[in-house]
C-alpha positions as a Markdown table, in Angstrom:
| # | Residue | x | y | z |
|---|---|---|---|---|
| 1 | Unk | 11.6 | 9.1 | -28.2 |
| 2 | Unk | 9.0 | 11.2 | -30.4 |
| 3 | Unk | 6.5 | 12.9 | -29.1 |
| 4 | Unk | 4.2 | 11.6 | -32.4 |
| 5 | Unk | 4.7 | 7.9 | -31.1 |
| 6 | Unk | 1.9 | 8.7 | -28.8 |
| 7 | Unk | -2.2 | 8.4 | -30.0 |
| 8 | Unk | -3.9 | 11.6 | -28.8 |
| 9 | Unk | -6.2 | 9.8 | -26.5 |
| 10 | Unk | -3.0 | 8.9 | -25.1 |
| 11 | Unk | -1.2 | 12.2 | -25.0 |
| 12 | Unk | -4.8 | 13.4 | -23.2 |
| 13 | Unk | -4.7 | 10.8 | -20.4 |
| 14 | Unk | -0.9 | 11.7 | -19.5 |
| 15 | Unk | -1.9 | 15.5 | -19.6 |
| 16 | Unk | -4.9 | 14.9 | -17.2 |
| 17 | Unk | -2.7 | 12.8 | -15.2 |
| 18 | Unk | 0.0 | 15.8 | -15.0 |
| 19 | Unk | -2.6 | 18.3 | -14.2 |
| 20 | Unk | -4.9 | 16.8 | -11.7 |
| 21 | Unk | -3.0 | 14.2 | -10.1 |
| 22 | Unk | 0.6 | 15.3 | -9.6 |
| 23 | Unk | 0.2 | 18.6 | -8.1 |
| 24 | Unk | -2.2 | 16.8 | -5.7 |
| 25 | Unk | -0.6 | 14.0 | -4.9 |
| 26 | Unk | 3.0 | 13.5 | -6.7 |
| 27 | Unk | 5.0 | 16.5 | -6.7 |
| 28 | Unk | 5.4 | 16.8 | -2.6 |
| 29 | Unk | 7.1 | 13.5 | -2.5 |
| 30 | Unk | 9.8 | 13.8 | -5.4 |
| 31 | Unk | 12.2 | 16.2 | -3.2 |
| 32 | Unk | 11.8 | 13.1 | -0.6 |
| 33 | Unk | 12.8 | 10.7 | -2.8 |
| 34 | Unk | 15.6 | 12.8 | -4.4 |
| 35 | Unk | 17.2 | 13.9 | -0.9 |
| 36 | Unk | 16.5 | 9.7 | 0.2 |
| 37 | Unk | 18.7 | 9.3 | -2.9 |
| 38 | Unk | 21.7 | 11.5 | -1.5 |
| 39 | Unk | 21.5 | 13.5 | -5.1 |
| 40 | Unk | 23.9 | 15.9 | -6.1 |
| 41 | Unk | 25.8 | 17.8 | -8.4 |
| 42 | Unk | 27.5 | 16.1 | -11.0 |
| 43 | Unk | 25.3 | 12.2 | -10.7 |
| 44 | Unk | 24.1 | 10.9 | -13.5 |
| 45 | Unk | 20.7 | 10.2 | -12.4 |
| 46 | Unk | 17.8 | 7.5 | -13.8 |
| 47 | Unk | 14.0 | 8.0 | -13.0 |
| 48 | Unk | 12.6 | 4.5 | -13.5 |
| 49 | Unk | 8.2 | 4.4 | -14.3 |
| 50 | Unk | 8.7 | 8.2 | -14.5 |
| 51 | Unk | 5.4 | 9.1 | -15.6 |
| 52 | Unk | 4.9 | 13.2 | -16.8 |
| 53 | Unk | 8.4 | 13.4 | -15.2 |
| 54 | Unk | 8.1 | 15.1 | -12.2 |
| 55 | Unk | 10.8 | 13.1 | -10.0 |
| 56 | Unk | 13.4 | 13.2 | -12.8 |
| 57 | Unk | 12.2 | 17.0 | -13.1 |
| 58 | Unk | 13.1 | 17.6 | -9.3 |
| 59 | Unk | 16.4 | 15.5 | -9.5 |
| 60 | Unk | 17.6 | 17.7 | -12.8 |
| 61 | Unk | 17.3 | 20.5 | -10.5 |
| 62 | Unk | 19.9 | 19.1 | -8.3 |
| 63 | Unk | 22.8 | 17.6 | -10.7 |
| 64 | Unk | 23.6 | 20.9 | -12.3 |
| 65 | Unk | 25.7 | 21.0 | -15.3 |
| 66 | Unk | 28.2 | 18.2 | -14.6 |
| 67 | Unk | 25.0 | 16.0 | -14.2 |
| 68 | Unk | 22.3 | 14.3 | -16.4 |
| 69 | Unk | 19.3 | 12.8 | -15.9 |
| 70 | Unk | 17.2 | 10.1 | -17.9 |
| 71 | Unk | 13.6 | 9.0 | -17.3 |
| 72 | Unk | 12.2 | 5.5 | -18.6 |
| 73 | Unk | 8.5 | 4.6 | -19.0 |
| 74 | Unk | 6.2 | 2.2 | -21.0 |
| 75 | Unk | 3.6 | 4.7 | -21.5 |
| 76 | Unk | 3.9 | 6.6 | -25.0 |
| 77 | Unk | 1.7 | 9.5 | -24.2 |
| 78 | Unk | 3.4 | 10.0 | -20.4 |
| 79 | Unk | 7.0 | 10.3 | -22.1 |
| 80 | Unk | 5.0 | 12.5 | -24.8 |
| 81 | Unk | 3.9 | 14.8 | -22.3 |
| 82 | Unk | 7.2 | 14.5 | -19.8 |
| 83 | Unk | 9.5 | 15.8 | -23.6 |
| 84 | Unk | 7.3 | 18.7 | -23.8 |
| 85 | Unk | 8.0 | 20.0 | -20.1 |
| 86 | Unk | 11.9 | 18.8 | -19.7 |
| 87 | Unk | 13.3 | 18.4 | -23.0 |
| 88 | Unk | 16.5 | 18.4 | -22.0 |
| 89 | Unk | 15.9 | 15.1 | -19.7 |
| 90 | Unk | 16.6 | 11.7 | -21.7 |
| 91 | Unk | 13.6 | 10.5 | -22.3 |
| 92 | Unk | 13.2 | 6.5 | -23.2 |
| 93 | Unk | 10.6 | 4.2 | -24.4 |
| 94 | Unk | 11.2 | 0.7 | -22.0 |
| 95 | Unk | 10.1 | -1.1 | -19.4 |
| 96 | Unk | 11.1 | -1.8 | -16.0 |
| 97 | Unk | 12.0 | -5.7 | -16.5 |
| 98 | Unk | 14.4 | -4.8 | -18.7 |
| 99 | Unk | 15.7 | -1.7 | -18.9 |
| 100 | Unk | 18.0 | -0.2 | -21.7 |
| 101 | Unk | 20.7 | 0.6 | -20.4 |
| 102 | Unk | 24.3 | -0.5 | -19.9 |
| 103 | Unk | 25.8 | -1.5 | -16.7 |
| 104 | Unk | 27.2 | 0.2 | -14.2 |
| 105 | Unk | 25.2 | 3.7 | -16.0 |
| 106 | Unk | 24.2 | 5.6 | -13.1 |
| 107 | Unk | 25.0 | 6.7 | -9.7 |
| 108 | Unk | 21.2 | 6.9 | -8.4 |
| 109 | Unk | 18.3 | 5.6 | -9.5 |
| 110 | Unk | 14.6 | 6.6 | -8.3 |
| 111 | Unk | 11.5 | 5.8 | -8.8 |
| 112 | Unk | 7.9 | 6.9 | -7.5 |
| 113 | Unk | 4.5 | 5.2 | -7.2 |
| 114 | Unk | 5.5 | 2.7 | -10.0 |
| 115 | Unk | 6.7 | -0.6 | -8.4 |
| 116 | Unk | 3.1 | -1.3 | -7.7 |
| 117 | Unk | 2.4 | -1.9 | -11.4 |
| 118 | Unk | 5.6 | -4.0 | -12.6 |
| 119 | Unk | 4.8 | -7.1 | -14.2 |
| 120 | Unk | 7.9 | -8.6 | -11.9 |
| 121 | Unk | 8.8 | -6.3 | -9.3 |
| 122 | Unk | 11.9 | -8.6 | -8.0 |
| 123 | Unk | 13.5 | -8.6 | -12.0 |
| 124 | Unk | 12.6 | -4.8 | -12.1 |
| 125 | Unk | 14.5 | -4.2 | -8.8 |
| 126 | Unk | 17.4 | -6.3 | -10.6 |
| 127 | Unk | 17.5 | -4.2 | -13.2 |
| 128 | Unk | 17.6 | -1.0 | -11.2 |
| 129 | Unk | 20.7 | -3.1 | -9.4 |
| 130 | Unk | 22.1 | -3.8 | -12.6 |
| 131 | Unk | 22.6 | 0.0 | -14.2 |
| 132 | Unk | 24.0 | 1.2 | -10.8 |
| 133 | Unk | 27.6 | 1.9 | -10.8 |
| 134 | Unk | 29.3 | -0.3 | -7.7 |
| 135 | Unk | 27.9 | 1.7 | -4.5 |
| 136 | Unk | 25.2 | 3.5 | -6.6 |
| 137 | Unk | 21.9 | 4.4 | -4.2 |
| 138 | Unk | 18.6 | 3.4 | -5.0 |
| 139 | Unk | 15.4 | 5.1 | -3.5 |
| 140 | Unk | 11.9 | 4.5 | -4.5 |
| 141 | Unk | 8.4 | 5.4 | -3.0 |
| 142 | Unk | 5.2 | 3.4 | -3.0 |
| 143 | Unk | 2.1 | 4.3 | -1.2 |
| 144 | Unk | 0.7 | 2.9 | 2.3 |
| 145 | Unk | -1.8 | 0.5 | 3.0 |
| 146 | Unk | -5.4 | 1.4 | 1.2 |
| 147 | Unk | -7.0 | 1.3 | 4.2 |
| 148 | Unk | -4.4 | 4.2 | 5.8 |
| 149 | Unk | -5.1 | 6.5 | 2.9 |
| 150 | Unk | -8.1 | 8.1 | 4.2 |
| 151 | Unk | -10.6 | 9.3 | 1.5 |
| 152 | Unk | -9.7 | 6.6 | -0.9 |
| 153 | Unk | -11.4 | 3.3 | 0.7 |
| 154 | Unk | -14.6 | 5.4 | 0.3 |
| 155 | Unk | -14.1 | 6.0 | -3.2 |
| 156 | Unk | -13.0 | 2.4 | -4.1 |
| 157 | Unk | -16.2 | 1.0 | -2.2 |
| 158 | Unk | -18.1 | 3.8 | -4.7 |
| 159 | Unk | -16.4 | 2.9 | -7.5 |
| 160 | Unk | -17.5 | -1.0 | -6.8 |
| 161 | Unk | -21.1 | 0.0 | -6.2 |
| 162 | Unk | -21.7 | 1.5 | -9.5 |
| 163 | Unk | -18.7 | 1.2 | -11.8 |
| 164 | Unk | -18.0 | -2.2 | -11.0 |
| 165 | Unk | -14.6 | -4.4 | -10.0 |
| 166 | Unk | -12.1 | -3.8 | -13.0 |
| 167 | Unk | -12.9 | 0.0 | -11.8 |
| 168 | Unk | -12.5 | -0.8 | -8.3 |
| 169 | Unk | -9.4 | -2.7 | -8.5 |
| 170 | Unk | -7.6 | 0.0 | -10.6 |
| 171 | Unk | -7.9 | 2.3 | -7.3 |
| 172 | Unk | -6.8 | -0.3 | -5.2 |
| 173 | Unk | -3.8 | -1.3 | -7.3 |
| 174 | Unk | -1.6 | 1.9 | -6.0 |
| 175 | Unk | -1.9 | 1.0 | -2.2 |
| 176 | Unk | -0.9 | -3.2 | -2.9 |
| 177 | Unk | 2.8 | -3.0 | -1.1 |
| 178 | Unk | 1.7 | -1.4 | 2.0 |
| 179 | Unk | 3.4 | -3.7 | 4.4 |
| 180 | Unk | 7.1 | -2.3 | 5.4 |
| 181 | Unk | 7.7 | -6.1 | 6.2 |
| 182 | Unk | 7.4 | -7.5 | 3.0 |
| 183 | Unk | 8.7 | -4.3 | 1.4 |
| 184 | Unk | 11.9 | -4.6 | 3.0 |
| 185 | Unk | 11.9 | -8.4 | 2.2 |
| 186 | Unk | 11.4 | -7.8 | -1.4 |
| 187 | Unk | 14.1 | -5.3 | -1.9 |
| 188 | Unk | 16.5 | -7.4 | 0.6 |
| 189 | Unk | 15.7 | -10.6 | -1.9 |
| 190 | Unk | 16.4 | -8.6 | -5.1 |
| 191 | Unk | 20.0 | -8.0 | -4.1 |
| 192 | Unk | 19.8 | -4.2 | -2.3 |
| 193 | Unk | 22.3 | -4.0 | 0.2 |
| 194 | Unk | 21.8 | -1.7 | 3.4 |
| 195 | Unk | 17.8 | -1.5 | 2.7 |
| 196 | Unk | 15.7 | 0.7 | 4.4 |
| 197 | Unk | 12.1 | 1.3 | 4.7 |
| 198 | Unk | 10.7 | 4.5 | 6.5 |
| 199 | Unk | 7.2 | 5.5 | 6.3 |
| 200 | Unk | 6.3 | 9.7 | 6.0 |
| 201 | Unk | 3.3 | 11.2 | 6.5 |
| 202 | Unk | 1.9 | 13.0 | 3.0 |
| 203 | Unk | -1.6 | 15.3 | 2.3 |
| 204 | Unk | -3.6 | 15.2 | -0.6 |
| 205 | Unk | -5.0 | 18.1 | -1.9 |
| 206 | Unk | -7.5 | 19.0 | -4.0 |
| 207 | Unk | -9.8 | 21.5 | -4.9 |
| 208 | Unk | -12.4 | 19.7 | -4.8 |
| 209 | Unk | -14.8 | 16.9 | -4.7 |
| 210 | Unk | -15.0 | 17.0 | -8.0 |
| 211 | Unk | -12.0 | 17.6 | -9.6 |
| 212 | Unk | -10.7 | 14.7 | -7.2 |
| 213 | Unk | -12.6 | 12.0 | -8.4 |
| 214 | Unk | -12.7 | 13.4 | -12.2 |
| 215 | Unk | -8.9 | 13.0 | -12.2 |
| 216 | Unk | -9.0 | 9.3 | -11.3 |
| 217 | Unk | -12.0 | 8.9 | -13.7 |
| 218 | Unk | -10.6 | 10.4 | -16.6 |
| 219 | Unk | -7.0 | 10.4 | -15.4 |
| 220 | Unk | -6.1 | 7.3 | -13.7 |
| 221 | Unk | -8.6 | 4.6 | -14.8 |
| 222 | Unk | -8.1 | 5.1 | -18.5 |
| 223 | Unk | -3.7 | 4.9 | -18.0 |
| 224 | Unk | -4.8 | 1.7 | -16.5 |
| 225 | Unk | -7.2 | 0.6 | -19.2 |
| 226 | Unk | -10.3 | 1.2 | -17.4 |
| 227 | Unk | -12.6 | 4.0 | -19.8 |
| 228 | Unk | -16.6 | 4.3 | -18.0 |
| 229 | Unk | -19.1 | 5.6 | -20.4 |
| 230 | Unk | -20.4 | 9.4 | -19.4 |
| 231 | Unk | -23.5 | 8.2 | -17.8 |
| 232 | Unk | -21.4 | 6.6 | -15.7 |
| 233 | Unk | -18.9 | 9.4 | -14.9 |
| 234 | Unk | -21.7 | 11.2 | -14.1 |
| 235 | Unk | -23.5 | 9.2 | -11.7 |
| 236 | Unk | -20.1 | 8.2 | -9.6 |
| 237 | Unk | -19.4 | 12.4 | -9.5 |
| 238 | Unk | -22.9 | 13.3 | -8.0 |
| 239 | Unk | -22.6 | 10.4 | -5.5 |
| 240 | Unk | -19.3 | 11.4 | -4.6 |
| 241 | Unk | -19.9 | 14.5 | -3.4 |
| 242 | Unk | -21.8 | 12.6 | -0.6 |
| 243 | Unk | -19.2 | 9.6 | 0.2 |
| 244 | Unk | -16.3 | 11.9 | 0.7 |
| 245 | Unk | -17.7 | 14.9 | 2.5 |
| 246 | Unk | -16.1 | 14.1 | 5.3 |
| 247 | Unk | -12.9 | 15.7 | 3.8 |
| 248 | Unk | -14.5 | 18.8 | 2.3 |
| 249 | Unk | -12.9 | 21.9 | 3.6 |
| 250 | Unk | -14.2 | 25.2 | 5.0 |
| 251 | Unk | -13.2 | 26.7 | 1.8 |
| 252 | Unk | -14.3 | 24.0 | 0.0 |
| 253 | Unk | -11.5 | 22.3 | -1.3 |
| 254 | Unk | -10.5 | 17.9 | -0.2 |
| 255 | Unk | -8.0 | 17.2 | 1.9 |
| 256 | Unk | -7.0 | 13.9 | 3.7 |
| 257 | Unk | -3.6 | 12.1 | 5.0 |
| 258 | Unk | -1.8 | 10.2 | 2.2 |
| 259 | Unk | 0.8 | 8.6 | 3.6 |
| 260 | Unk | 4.1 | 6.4 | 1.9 |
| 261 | Unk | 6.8 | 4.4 | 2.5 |
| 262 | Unk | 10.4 | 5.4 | 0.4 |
| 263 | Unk | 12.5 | 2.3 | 0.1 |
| 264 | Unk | 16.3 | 2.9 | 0.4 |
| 265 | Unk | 19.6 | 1.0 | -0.3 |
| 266 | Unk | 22.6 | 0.7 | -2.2 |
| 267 | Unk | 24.1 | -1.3 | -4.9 |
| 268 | Unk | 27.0 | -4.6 | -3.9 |
């Protein structure tokens, strides 16, 4: 793909996104996934919904020479922004439903925080099926329930208050396949053999306040379509300070338990 496919405002959104949100939340949980994955030298490795690319980043890092390692997202100015750090990963323009690949392509393929937004989740998991070479492993990490990720109820329930529900709803929209029940159901009824959900413990970490709820203001919202005027921006950033206080630091920086589930199986 070219970097130039992307609009700037797009380019901007993915950069915020890789600077605020994936050292805070993201980056812990790609050596998870990777090691769920059983990744090692010499696999041929594909990152499905990879965002900025840190996951296909992390699994590069363990396929050496023999290895390669492609990352596939419908998001223009995320793949513009992954090319810039990892040019050497194969970066494609597609989406989930339908990937573009060939069969049988890969020996693992991953995926983080992205199954949450796929138009059909069971035909994505398909796909992922599909591109697997016979016995190829499949990992892929979505977050807990909304109401187990501490700070984030508090901010949603702000966000309602003054920013209203299309706002609101594109905070709740990571935390919608919290249940391990239907998790495992879903991957079991996509054709995953050997499926296996377990749940880890994760921290968010901020510096602060501010700079927490910024990135989902000027990150998160606008990847999902959601731009608030300044005035807006404003208002939900003073308020914040008071909503989420609870997880201020001595030293002043956020921290609260994040927890996710990272689904496992293998191909037929």
């Amino acid at each position: 793909m070219s970097v130039s496919s992307a609009s700037e405002e797009e380019v901007a959104a993915a950069s915020a996104y890789e600077a605020l949100h994936v050292p805070a939340l993201f980056e812990q949980w790609a050596a998870r996934v990777v090691h769920t994955a059983e990744i090692r030298d010499g696999d041929r490795v594909l990152d499905v919904a990879c965002g900025t690319g840190i996951l296909a980043r992390e699994a590069a890092s363990r396929v050496g020479h023999h290895g390669s390692v492609a990352g596939v997202d419908p998001n223009p100015g995320m793949l513009a922004v992954a090319e810039r750090m990892a040019p050497a990963i194969q970066w494609r323009e597609g989406i989930s439903e339908a990937l573009p690949y060939e069969d049988d392509s890969f020996d693992a393929v991953v995926s983080q925080f992205g199954l949450m937004f796929f138009t059909d989740r069971v035909a994505a998991i398909r796909e992922m099926i599909r591109v697997l070479a016979p016995g190829g492993r499949i990992a892929v990490a979505v977050w807990e329930s909304l109401e187990r990720s501490q700070a984030y109820p508090a901010e949603v329930e702000l966000l309602e208050q003054i920013a209203g529900s299309q706002a609101a709803d594109a905070l709740r929209a990571p935390f919608v396949l919290g249940d391990r029940t239907e998790l495992e159901k879903l991957f079991q009824g996509a054709g995953v053999d050997s499926v296996k959900v377990t749940t880890h413990r994760g921290t968010a970490r901020f510096p602060s306040v501010r700079t927490m709820v910024e990135a989902d203001l000027r990150g998160w919202l606008p990847v999902m379509g959601v731009v608030l005027p300044e005035e807006q921006i404003q208002r939900i950033l003073e308020e914040a300070e008071r909503a989420l206080s609870h997880y201020v630091t001595a030293e002043g920086t956020v921290e609260f338990e994040s927890p996710a589930h990272i689904v496992s199986g293998t191909k037929p």
